[in-house]
C-alpha positions as CSV (number, residue, x, y, z in Angstrom):
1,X,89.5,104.3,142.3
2,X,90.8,103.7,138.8
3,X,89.9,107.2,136.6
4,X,89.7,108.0,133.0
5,X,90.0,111.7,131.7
6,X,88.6,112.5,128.7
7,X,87.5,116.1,127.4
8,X,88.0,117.6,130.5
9,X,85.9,115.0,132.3
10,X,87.1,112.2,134.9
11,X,85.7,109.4,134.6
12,X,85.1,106.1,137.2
13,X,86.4,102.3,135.7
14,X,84.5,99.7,137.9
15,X,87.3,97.0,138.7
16,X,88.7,95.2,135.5
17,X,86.5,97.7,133.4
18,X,88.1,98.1,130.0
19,X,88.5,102.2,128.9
20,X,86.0,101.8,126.2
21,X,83.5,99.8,128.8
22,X,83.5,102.8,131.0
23,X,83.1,105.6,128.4
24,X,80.2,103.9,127.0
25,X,78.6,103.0,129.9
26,X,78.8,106.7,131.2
27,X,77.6,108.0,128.0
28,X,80.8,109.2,126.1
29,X,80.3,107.9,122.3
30,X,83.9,105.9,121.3
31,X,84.2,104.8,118.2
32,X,84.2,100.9,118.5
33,X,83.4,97.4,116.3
34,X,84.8,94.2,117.1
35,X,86.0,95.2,120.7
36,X,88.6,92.4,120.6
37,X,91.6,94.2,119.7
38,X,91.6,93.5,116.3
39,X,89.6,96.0,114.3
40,X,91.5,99.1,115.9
41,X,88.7,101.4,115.3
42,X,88.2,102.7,119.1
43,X,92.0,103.8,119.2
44,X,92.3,106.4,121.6
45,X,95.6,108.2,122.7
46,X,96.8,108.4,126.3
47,X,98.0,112.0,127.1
48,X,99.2,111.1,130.1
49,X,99.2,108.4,132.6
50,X,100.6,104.7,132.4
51,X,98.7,102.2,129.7
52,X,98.7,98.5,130.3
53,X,101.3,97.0,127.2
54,X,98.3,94.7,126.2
55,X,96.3,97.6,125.2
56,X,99.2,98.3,122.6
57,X,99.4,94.8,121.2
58,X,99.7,94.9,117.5
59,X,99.8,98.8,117.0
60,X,102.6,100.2,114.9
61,X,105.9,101.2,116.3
62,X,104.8,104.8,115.3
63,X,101.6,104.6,117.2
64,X,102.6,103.4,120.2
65,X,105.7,105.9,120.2
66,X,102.9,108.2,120.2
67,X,101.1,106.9,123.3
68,X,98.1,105.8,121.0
69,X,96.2,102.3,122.4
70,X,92.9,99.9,122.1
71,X,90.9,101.4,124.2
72,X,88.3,98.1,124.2
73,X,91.3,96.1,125.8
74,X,92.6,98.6,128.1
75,X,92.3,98.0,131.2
76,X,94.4,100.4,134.0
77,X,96.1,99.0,137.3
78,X,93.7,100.0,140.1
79,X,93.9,103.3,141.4
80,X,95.4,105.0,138.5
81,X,94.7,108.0,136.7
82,X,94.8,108.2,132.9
83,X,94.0,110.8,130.7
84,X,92.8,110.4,127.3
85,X,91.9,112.1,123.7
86,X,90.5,110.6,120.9
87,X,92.0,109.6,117.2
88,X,91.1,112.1,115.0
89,X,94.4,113.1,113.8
90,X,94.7,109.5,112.3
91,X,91.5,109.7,110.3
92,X,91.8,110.7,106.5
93,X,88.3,113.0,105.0
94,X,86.9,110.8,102.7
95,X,83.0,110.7,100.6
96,X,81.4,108.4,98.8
97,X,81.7,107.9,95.6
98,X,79.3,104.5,94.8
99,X,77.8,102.1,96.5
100,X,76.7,99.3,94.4
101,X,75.5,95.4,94.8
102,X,78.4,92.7,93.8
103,X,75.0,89.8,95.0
104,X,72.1,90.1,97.3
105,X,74.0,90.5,100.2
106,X,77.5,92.0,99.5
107,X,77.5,95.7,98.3
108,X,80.7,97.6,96.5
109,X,81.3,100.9,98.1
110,X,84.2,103.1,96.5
111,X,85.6,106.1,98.7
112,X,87.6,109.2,97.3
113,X,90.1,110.2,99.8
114,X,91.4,113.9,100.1
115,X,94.9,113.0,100.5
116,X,96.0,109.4,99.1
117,X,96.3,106.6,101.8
118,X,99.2,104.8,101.3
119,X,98.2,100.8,102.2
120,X,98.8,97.0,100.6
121,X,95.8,95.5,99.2
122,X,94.1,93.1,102.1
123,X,94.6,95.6,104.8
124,X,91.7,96.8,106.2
125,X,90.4,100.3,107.5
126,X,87.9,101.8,110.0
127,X,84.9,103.5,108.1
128,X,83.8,106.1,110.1
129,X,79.8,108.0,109.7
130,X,79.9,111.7,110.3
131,X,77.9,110.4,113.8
132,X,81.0,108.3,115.2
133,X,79.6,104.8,114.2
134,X,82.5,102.9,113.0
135,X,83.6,99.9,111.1
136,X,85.9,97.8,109.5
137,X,86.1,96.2,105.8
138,X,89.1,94.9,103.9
139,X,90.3,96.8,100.8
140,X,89.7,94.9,97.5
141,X,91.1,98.0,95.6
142,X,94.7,98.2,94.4
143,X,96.4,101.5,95.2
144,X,97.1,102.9,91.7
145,X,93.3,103.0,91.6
146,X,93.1,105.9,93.3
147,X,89.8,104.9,94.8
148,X,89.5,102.8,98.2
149,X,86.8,99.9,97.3
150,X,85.4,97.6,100.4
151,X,82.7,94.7,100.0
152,X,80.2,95.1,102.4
153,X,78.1,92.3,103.8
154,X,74.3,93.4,104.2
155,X,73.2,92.4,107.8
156,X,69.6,92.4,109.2
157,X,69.4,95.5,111.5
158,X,73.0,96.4,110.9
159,X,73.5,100.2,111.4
160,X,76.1,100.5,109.0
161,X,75.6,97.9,106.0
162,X,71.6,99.3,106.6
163,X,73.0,102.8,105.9
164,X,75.2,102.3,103.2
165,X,72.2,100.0,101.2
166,X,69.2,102.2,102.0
167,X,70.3,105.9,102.7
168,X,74.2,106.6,101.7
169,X,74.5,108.6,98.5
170,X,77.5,109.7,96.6
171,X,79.2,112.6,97.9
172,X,78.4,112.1,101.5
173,X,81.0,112.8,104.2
174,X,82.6,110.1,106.1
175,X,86.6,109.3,106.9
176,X,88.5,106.5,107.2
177,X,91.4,105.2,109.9
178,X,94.4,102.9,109.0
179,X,95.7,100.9,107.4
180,X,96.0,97.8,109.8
181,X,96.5,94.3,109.1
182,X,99.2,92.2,107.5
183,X,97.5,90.4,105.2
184,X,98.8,91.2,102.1
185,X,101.5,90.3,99.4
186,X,105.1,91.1,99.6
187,X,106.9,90.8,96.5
188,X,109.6,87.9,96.3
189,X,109.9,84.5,95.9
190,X,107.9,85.1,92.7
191,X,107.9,81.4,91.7
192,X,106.4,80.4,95.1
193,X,102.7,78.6,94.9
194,X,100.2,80.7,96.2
195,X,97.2,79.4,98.0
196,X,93.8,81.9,99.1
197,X,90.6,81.1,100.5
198,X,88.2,82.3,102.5
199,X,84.0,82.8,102.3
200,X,81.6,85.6,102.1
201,X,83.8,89.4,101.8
202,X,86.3,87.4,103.0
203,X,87.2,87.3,99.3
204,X,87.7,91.2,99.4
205,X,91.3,91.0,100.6
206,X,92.0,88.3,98.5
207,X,91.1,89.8,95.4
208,X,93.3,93.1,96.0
209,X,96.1,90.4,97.0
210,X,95.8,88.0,93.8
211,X,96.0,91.3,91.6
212,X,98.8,92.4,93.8
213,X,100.6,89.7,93.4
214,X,100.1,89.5,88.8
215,X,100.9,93.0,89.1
216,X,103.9,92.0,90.6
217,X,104.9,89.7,88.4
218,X,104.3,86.6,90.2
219,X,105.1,83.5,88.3
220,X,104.1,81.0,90.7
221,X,100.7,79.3,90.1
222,X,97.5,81.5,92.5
223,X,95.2,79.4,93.8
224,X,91.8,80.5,95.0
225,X,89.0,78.8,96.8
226,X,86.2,80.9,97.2
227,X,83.4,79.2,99.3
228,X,79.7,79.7,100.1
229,X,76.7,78.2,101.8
230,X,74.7,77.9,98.2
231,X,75.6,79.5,95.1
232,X,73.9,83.2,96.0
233,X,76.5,83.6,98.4
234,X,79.1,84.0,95.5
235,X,79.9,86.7,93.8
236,X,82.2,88.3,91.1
237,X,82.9,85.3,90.2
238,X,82.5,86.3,86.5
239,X,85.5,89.0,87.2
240,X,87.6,86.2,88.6
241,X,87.0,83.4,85.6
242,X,88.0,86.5,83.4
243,X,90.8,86.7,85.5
244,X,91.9,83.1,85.2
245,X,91.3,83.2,81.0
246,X,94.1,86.4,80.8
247,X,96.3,84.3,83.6
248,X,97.5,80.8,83.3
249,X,98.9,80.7,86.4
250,X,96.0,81.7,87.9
251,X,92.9,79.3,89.0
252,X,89.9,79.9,90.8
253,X,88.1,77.3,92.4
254,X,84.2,78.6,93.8
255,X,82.6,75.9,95.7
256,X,79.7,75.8,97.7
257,X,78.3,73.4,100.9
258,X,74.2,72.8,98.5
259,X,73.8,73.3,94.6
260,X,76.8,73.1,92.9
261,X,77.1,73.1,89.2
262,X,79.2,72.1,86.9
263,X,81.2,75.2,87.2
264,X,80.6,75.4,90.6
265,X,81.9,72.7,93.0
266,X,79.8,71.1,95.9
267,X,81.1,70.4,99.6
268,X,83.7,71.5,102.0
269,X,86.2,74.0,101.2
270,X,88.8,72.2,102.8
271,X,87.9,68.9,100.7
272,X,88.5,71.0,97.6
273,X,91.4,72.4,98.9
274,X,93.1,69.2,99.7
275,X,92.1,67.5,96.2
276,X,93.7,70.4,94.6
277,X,96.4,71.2,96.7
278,X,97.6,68.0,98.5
279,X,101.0,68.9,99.3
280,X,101.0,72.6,100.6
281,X,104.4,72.6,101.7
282,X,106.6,75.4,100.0
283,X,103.4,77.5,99.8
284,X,102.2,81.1,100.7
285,X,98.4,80.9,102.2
286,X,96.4,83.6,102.7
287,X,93.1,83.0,104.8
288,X,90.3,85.3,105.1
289,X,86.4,85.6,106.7
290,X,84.6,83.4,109.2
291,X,86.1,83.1,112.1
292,X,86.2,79.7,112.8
293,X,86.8,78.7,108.9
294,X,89.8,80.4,109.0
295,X,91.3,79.3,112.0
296,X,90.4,75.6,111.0
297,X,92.0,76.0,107.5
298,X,95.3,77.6,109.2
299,X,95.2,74.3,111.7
300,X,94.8,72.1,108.4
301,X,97.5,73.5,106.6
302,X,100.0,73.7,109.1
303,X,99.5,70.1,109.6
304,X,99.8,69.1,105.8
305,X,102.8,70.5,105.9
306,X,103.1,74.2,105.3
307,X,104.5,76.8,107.8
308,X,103.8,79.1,110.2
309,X,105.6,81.8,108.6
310,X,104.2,81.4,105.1
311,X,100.3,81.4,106.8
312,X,99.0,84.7,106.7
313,X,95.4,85.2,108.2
314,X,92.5,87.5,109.0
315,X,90.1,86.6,110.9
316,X,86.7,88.7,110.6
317,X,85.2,89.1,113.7
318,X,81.8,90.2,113.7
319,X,80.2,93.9,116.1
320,X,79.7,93.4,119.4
321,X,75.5,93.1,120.0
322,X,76.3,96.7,122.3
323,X,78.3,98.4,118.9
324,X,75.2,96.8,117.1
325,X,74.9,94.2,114.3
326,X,76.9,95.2,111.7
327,X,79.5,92.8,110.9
328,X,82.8,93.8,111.1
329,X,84.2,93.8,107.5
């Protein structure tokens, strides 16, 4: 029988049971969102005992030196013993310091941090309640800010866009886990064309990326295509035209699939992209949100002509119906 020990407790994995499967289904709370492998917020550390190397998948060299996996997509050889703590040592003490709407479905929350986090803009971090729920949003903030900002997509029953909309209030207690995620600008190539879309907070990332990258100095012309379903799904879109008058390199390009505008164009993102963009070759791409936008976009690129190792993407993947809906990022 396959065993998991955590606080002092064994615990029995049915056959092929993930870690964080069996922990939840016996009652131990884990911190947990997408439970994929992506989000990383139900790290756990293995104290002793052997871990499969596809739990580890996309960890930091210094993480997994330190025996630290994803305990959604862990699963132990049969018959094995593994004991387990959780990841509290990588979680920073953070509190609230504003929530606020950006639309009618994307809120602004702003966290002060004890000690500073060192991360790139378009990273993303686990948000963690006082009670263990846990999940995770892209940073649109910039690190000199001092504050960490995440957009926040309101969901219908979500436990923790419901929370942070109805009962959250500045100076409450939560903490944060990460970085993670490689999505973000590295300085270089300055005159290199950038190209960024995504929908919904997928524009969070992108708009810590984009100032990044002017920050930086970069003189290559920014291209962003921010989509939506109808024009309320848009938002800060008066920031970005601001943005785009103080940059001339810089153009932003909204769109949306019903009731576009005359500053707002109507249909497909991709459409737009490829009537602006034709021959992406040479650029850098940075694709963020829906999962199945993204991964289209990525295809659609890499066919027109731009490569592999200039596509950078994050895929949001929404919570599990047994983490509850809550959308991750």
């Amino acid at each position: 029988m396959t065993q998991v020990k955590h606080e002092s407790k064994w615990y029995p994995l049915e056959p092929e049971e993930s870690v964080l499967d069996g922990l939840l289904r016996q009652g131990v709370a884990v911190p947990n969102s997408c439970r994929a492998g992506a989000c990383q917020s139900c790290l756990m550390r293995a104290t002793s005992g052997d871990v499969p190397d596809a739990a580890r998948v996309g960890l930091k060299d210094t993480l997994r030196a330190q025996g630290y996996f994803l305990a959604c997509v862990c699963k132990p050889v049969a018959g094995t013993r593994l004991e387990v703590s959780g990841a509290d040592a990588l979680r920073v003490p953070a509190c609230i310091d504003s929530v606020t709407p950006l639309s009618s479905s994307v809120l602004r929350v702003r966290l002060s941090t004890r000690t500073p986090l060192d991360y790139r803009a378009g990273q993303y971090v686990s948000l963690l309640r006082e009670d263990g729920l846990a999940r995770s949003y892209s940073l649109a903030s910039l690190p000199r800010e001092g504050l960490l900002e995440l957009h926040v997509r309101r969901i219908p029953g979500g436990l923790m866009s419901g929370w942070l909309s109805e009962h959250a209030r500045a100076g409450d207690s939560v903490s944060v886990q990460g970085p993670a995620g490689s999505c973000f600008y590295v300085p270089g190539r300055f005159e290199q064309p950038l190209l960024l879309a995504g929908t919904g907070t997928g524009l969070a990332p992108l708009y810590g990326i984009i100032r990044d990258a002017l920050e930086s100095g970069h003189t290559g012309p920014i291209w962003l295509f921010q989509g939506a379903r109808a024009p309320e799904g848009l938002y800060l879109t008066e920031e970005l035209r601001e943005l785009a008058r103080r940059h001339s390199g810089f153009h932003y390009r909204p769109s949306v699939l019903t009731g576009g505008s005359r500053d707002v164009a109507e249909g497909a993102l991709d459409v737009l992209i490829r009537a602006e963009c034709p021959k992406p070759a040479g650029f850098r791409a940075f694709l963020c949100g829906d999962s199945d936008l993204v991964l289209s976009l990525r295809k659609k690129l890499f066919l027109s002509g731009l490569s592999l190792k200039d596509l950078h993407a994050d895929v949001f993947l929404p919570s599990t119906p047994r983490a509850e809906a809550s959308g991750a990022r």
